[in-house]
ZATORPA-125893 format. One record per residue (C-alpha): residue number from 1; x, z, y. Coordinates in steps of 0.2 Angstrom, whole numbers, always signed. Layout:
residues N
@tiro: NUM&east: X&up: Z&north: Y
...
***
This chain:
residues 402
@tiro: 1&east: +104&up: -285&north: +28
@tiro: 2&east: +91&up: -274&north: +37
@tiro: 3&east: +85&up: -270&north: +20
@tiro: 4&east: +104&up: -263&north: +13
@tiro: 5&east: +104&up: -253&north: +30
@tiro: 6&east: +88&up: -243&north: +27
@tiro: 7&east: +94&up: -240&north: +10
@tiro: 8&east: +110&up: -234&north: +16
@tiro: 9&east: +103&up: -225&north: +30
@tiro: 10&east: +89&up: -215&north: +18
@tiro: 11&east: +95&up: -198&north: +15
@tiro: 12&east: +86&up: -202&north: -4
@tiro: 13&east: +100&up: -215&north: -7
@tiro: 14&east: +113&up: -199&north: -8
@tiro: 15&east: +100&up: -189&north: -19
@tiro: 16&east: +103&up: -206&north: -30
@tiro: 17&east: +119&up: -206&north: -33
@tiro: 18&east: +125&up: -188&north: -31
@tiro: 19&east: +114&up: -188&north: -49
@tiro: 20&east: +125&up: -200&north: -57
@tiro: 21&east: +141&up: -192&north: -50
@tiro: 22&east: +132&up: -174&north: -57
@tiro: 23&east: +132&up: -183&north: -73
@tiro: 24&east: +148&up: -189&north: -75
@tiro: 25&east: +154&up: -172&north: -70
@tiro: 26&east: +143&up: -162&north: -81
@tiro: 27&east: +136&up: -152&north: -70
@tiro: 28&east: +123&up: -141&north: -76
@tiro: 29&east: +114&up: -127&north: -68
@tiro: 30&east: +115&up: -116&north: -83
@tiro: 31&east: +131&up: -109&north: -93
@tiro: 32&east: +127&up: -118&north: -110
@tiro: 33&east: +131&up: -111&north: -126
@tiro: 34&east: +123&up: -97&north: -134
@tiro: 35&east: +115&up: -89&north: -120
@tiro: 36&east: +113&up: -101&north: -106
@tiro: 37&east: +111&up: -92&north: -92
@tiro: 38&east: +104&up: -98&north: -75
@tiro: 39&east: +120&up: -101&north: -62
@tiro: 40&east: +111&up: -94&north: -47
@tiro: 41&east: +125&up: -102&north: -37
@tiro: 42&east: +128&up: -120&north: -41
@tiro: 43&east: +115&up: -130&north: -28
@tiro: 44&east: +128&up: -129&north: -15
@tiro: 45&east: +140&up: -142&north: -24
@tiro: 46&east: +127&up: -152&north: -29
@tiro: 47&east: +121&up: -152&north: -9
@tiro: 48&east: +139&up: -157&north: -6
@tiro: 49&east: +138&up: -171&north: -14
@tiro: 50&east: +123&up: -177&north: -7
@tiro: 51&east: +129&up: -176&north: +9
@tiro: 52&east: +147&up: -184&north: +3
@tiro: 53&east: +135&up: -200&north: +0
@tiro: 54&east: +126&up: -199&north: +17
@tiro: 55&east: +142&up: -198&north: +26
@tiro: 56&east: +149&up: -212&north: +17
@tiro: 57&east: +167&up: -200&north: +15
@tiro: 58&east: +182&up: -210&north: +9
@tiro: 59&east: +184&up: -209&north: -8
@tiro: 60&east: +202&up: -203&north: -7
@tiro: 61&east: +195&up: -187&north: +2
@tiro: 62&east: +182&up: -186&north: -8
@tiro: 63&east: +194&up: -186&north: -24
@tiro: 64&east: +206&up: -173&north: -15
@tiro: 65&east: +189&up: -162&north: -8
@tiro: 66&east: +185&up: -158&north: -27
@tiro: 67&east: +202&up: -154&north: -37
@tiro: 68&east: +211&up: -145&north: -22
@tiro: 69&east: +202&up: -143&north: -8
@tiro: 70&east: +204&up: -126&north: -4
@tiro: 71&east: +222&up: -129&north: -4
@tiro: 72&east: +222&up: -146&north: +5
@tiro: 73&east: +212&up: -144&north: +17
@tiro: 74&east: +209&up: -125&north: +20
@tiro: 75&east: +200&up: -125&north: +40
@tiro: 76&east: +185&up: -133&north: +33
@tiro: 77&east: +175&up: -120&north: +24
@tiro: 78&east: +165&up: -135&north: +12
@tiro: 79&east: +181&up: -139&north: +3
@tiro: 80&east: +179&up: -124&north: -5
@tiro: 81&east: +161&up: -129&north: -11
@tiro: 82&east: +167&up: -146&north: -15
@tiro: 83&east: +180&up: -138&north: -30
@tiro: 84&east: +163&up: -133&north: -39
@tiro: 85&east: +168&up: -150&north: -47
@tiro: 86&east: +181&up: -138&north: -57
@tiro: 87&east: +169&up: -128&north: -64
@tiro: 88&east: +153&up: -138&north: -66
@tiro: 89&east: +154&up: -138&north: -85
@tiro: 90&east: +151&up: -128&north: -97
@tiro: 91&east: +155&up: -109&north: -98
@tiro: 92&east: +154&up: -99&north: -116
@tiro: 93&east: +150&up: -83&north: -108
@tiro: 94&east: +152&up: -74&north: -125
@tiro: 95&east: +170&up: -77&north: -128
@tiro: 96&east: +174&up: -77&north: -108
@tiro: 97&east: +163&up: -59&north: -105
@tiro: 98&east: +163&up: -50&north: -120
@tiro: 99&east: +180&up: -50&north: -127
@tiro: 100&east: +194&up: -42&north: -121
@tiro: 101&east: +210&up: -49&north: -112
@tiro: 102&east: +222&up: -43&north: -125
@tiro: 103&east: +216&up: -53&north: -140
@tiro: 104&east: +217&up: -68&north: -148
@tiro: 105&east: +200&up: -75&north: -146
@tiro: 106&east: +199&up: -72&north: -128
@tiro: 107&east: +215&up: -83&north: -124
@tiro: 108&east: +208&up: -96&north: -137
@tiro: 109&east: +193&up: -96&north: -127
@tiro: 110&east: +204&up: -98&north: -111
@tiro: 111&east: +211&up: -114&north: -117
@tiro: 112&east: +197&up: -121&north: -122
@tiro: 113&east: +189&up: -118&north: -105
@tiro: 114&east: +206&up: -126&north: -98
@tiro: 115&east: +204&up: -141&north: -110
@tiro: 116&east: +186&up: -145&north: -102
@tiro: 117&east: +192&up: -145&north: -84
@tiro: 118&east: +206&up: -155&north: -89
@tiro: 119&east: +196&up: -169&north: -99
@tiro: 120&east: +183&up: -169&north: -86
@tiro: 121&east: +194&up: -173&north: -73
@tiro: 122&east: +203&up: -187&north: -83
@tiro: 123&east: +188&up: -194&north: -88
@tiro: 124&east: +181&up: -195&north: -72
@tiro: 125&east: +195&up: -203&north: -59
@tiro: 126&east: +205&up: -212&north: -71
@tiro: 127&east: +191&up: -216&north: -88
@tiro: 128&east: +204&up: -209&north: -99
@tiro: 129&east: +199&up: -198&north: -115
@tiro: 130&east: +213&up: -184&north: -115
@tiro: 131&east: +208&up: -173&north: -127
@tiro: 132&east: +214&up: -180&north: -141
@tiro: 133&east: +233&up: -176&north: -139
@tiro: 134&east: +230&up: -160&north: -139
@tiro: 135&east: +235&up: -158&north: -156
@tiro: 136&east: +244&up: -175&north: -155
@tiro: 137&east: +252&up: -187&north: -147
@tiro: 138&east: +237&up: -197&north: -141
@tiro: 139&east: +235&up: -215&north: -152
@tiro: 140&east: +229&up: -225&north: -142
@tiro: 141&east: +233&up: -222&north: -122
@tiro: 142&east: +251&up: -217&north: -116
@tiro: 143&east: +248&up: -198&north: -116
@tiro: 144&east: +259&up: -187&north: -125
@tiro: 145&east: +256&up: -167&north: -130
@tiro: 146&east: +271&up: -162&north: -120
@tiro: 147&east: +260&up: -172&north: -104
@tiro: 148&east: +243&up: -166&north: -108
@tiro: 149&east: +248&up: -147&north: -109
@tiro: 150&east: +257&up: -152&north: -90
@tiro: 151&east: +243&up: -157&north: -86
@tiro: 152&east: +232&up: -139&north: -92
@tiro: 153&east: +247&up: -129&north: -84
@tiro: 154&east: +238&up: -134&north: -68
@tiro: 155&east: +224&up: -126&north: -69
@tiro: 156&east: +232&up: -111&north: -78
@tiro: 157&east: +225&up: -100&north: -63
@tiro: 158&east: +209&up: -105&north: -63
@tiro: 159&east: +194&up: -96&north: -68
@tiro: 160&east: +174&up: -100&north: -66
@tiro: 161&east: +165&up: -87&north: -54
@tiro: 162&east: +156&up: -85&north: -40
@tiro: 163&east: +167&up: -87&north: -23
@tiro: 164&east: +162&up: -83&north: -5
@tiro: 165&east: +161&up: -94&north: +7
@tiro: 166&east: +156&up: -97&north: +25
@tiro: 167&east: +146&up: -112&north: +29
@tiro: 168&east: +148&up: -110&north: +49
@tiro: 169&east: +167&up: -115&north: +52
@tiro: 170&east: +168&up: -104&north: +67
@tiro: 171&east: +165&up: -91&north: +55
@tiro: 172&east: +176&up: -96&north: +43
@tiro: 173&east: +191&up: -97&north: +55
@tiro: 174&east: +187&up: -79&north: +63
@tiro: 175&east: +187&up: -72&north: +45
@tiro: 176&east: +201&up: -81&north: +39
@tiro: 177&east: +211&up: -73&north: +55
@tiro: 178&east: +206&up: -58&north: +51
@tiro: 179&east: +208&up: -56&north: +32
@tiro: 180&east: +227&up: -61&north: +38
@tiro: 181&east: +229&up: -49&north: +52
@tiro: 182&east: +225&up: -35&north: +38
@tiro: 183&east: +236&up: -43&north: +26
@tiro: 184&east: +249&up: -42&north: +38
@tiro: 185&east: +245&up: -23&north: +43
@tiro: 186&east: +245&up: -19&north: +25
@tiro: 187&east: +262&up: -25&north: +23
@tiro: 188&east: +270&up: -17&north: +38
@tiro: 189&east: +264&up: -4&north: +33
@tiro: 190&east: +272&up: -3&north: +13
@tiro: 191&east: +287&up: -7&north: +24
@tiro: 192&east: +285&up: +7&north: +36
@tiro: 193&east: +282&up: +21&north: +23
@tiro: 194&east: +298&up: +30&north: +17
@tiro: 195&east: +307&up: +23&north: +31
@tiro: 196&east: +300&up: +33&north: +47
@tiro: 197&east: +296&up: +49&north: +38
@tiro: 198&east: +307&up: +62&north: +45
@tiro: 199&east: +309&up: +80&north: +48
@tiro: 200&east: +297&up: +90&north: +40
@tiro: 201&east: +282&up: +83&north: +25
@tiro: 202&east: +270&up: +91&north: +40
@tiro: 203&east: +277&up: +82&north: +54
@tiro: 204&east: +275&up: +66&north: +46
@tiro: 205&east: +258&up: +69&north: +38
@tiro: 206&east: +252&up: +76&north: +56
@tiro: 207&east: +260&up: +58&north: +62
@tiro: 208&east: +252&up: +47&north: +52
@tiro: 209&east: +237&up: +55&north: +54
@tiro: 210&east: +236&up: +52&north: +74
@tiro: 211&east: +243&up: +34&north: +73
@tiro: 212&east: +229&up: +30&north: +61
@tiro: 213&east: +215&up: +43&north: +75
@tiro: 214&east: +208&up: +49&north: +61
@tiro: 215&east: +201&up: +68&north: +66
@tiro: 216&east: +209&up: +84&north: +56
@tiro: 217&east: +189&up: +88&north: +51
@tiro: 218&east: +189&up: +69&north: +42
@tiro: 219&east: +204&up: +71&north: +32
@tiro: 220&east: +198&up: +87&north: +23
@tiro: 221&east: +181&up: +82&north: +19
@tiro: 222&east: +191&up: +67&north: +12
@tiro: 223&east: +202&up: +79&north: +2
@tiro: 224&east: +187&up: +90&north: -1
@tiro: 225&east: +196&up: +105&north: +7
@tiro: 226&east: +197&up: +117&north: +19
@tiro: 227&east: +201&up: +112&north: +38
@tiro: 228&east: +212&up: +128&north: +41
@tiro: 229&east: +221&up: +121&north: +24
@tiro: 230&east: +225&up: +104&north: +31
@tiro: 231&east: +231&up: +113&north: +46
@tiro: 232&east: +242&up: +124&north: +39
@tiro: 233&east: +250&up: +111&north: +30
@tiro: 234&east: +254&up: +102&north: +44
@tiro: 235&east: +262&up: +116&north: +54
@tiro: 236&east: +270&up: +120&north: +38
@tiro: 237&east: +263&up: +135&north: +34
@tiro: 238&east: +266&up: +139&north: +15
@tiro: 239&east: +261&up: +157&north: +16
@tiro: 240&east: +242&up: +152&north: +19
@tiro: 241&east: +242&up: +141&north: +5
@tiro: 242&east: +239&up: +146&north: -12
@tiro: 243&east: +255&up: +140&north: -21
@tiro: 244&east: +271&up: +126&north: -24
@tiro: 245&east: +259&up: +118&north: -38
@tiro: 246&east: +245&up: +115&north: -25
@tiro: 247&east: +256&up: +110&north: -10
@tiro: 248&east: +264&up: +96&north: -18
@tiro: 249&east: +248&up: +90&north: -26
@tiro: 250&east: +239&up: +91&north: -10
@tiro: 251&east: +254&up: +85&north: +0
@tiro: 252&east: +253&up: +68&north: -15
@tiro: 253&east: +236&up: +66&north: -12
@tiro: 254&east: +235&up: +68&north: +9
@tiro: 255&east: +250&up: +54&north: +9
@tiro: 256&east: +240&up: +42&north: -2
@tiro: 257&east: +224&up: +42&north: +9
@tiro: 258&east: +238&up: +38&north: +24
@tiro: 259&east: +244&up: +25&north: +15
@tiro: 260&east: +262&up: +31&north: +15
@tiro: 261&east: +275&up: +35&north: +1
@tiro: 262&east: +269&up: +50&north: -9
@tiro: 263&east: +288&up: +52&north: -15
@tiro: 264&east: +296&up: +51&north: +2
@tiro: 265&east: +285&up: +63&north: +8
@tiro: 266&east: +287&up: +74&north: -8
@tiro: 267&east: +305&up: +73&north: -2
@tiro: 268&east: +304&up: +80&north: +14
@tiro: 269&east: +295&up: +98&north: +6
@tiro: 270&east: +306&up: +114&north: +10
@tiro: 271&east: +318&up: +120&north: -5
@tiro: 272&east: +326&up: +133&north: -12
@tiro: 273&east: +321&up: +150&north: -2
@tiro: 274&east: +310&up: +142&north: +9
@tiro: 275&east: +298&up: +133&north: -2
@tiro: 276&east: +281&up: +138&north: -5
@tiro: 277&east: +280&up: +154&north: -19
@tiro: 278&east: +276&up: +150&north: -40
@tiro: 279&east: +260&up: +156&north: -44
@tiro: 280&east: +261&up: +170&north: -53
@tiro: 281&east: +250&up: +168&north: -68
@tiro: 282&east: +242&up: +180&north: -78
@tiro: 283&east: +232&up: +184&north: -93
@tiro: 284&east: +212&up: +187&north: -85
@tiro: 285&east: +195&up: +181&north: -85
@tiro: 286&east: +188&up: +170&north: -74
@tiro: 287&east: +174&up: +167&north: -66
@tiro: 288&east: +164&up: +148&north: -62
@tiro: 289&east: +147&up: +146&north: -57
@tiro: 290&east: +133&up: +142&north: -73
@tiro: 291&east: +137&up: +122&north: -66
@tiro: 292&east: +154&up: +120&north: -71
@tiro: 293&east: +153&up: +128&north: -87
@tiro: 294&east: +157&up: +113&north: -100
@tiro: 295&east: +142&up: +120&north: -113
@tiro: 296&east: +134&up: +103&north: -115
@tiro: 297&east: +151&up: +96&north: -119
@tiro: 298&east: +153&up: +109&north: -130
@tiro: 299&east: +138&up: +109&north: -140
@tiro: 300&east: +138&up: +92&north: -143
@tiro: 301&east: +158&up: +92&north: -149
@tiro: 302&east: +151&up: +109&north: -161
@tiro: 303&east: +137&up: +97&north: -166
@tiro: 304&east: +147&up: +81&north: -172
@tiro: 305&east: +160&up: +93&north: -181
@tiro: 306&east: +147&up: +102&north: -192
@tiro: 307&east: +135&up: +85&north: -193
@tiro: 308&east: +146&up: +76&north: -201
@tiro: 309&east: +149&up: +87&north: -218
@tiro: 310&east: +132&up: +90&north: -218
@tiro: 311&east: +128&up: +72&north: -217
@tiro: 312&east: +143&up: +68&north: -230
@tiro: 313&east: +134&up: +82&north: -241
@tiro: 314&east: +118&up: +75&north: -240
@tiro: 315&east: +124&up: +56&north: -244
@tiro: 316&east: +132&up: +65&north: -262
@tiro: 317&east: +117&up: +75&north: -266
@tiro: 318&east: +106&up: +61&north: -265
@tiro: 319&east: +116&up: +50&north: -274
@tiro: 320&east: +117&up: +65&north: -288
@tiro: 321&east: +99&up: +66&north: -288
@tiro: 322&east: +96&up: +48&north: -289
@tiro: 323&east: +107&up: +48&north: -305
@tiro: 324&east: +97&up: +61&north: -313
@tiro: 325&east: +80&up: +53&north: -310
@tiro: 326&east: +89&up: +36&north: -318
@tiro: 327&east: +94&up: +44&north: -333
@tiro: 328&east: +78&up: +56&north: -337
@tiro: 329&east: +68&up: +40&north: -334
@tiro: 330&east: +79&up: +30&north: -347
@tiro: 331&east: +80&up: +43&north: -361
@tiro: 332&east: +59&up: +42&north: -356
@tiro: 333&east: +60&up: +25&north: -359
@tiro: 334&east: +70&up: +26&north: -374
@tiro: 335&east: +59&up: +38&north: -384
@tiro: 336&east: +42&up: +31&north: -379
@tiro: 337&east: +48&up: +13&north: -387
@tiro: 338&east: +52&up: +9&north: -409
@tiro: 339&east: +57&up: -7&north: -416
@tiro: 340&east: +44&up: -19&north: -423
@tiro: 341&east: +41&up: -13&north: -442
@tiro: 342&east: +50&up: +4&north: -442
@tiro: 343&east: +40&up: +16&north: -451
@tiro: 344&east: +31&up: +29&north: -437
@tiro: 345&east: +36&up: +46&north: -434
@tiro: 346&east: +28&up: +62&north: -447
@tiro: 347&east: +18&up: +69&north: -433
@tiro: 348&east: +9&up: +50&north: -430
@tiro: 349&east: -1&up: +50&north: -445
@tiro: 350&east: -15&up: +60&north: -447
@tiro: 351&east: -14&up: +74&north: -461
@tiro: 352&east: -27&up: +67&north: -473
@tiro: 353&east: -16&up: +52&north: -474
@tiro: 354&east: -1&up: +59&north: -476
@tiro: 355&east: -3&up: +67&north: -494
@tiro: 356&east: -14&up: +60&north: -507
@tiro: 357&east: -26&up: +68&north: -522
@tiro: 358&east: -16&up: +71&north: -536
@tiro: 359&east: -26&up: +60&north: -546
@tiro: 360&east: -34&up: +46&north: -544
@tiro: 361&east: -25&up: +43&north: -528
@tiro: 362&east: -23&up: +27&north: -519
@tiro: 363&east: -4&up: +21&north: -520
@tiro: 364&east: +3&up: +24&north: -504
@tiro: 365&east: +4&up: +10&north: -491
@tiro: 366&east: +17&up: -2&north: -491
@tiro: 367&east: +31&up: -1&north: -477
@tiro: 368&east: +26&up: -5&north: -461
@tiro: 369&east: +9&up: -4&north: -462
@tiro: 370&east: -1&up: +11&north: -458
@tiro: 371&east: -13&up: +21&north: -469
@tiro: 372&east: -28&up: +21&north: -463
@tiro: 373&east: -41&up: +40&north: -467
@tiro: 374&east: -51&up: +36&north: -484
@tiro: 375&east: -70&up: +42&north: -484
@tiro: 376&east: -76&up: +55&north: -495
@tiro: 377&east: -91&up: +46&north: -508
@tiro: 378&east: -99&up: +64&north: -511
@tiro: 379&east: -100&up: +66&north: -492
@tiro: 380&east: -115&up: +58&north: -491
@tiro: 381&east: -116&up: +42&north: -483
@tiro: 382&east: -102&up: +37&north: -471
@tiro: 383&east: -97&up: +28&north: -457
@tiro: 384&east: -87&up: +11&north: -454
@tiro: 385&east: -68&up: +14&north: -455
@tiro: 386&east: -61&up: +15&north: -437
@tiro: 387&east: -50&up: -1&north: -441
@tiro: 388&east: -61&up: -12&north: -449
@tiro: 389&east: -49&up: -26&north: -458
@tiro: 390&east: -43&up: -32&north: -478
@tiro: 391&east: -41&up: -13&north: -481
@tiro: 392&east: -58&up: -10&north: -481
@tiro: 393&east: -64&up: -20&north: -496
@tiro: 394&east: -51&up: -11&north: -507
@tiro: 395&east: -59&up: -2&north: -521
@tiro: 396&east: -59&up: +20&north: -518
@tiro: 397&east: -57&up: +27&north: -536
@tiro: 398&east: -74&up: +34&north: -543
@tiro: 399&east: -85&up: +27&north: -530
@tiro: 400&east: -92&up: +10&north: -521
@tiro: 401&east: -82&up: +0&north: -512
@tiro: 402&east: -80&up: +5&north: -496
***
């Protein structure tokens, strides 16, 4: 008996079996799949169960800690490390990064990634394979399609990724308070908006502006304008400002940074006589500094426009010019080659065999054989034939033979 306490009491007999848990979960520190990449921030479920084991947690809480314990149990900040059982498998970061949300593959990829968090859990608190009827109506156990796509409708909303936490629960309660006191601000707020503008779109800018204590100064390096601007839109001076085009945008874009209803406070501009002047166009030069001039842009949309033809142009004439070589090189070919036994062209055979004495001559050769220069007796003496062979035993009218 004091040996099983010492055991139970080692903080190595958690290490122990939070390594069987990890593997009947999965759990892996890298993503798998093609590129398995490290996941920087999965040691805090495996500590979590490590520490599961040491505290000897009821099993029914430990169960609950892992598939919902965010939403069960959301004052105690670990719950939300202990659903790192959720998303411990695998993670095929290609199909879940790289393609878009508006395609088929990416939703494919979604359902598989559901089907492993479904399976897993199934397989590990009830030893049951689930998989299988998804396609079917499982054959062995009592599942059904209609039941296992249930059961995937759960975790619908669910994604892997990193989440914050705070491991200190003071901590986690002062941020929770707060995170909901500016929830509730943001709301009052929405609901505040069309409904306590009045009188004039400078009135209620000039409001807002001293309920939130922001300084005039502030808002127009926010708006990137002028302060005298800001000011003259709040006193609802129109005649300082440079036109109706400009006054409503910058009254649009002063009531967004405030948070309130662009429209409402669009509605609350002067009209008729008293709203602000048209701008006046007209048909003039202006000026911007060297900065502002587009030219890069421009060069390189003249660039593509004329680099394309040109490229086109080039891809045709090489391809020409390529043909051209092909068929000089054939015809080449062509007149450099003669069948086996066809009789050689005039200009092959030299002169002295081409036409013989008129008398005395040898007969001419027979087809397909060439004639090979006879040598002159009276010369003197003579050298072998070029080609010795049978031809040079035949007999040479009035003389030896050769």
């Amino acid at each position: 008996e004091r040996v099983v306490d010492r055991l139970l009491a080692s903080p190595h007999y958690g290490e122990r079996w939070a390594r069987h848990w990890m593997d009947v979960v999965h759990y892996a520190e890298t993503h798998g799949h093609d590129q398995d990449r490290p996941r920087e921030h999965a040691w805090p479920y495996r500590d979590y169960l490590i520490r599961a084991f040491n505290d000897d947690r009821p099993y029914a809480r430990f169960v609950a800690e892992q598939v919902a314990g965010d939403v069960l149990f959301p004052d105690d900040p670990q719950t939300i490390v202990a659903t790192g059982f959720i998303a411990a498998g695998p993670w095929d970061e290609s199909s879940q990064r790289d393609i878009r949300d508006d395609t088929i593959d990416k939703t494919i990829a979604q359902i598989l990634d559901r089907d492993d968090m479904v399976t897993t859990t199934l397989a590990t608190f009830t030893s049951t394979t689930i998989h299988c009827a998804r396609c079917h109506n499982h054959k062995f156990d009592p599942i059904t399609q209609a039941e296992y796509y249930g059961l995937q409708a759960v975790f619908a909303g669910v994604d892997r990724a990193n989440r914050p936490y705070d491991a200190d629960r003071t901590v986690h309660e002062r941020r929770r308070s707060l995170l909901q006191r500016k929830e509730e601000l943001a709301a009052g707020r929405e609901k505040a908006g069309p409904a306590t503008l009045s009188g004039s779109a400078g009135a209620a800018l000039r409001a807002a502006r001293e309920a939130a204590g922001l300084p005039l100064d502030a808002i127009a390096q926010q708006l990137k304008l002028a302060p005298r601007q800001v000011r003259a839109l709040e006193d609802d001076d129109y005649q300082h400002l440079p036109g109706r085009t400009f006054v409503r945008g910058f009254a649009r874009n002063y009531a967004r940074f405030l948070h309130l209803d662009p429209d409402a406070v669009l509605a609350l501009l002067p009209a008729g006589e008293a709203a602000p002047a048209l701008e006046r166009p007209t048909l003039a030069p202006t000026r911007r500094p060297m900065g502002e001039l587009p030219i890069e842009g421009v060069a390189k949309r003249s660039a593509i426009r004329w680099l394309i033809p040109l490229l086109l142009l080039s891809i045709v004439a090489a391809a020409g010019y390529y043909e051209y070589t092909r068929q000089q090189a054939a015809l080449r070919g062509h007149a450099g080659t003669r069948p086996t036994g066809a009789p050689p062209p005039a200009s092959s055979v030299a002169p002295d065999a081409r036409s013989a004495p008129a008398s005395g001559a040898a007969s001419a050769p027979s087809s397909g054989t060439r004639s090979t220069p006879l040598p002159n007796p009276l010369a003197g003496p003579q050298s072998a034939p070029a080609v010795p062979g049978p031809e040079s035993a035949r007999m040479i009218p009035g003389g030896a033979p050769a």
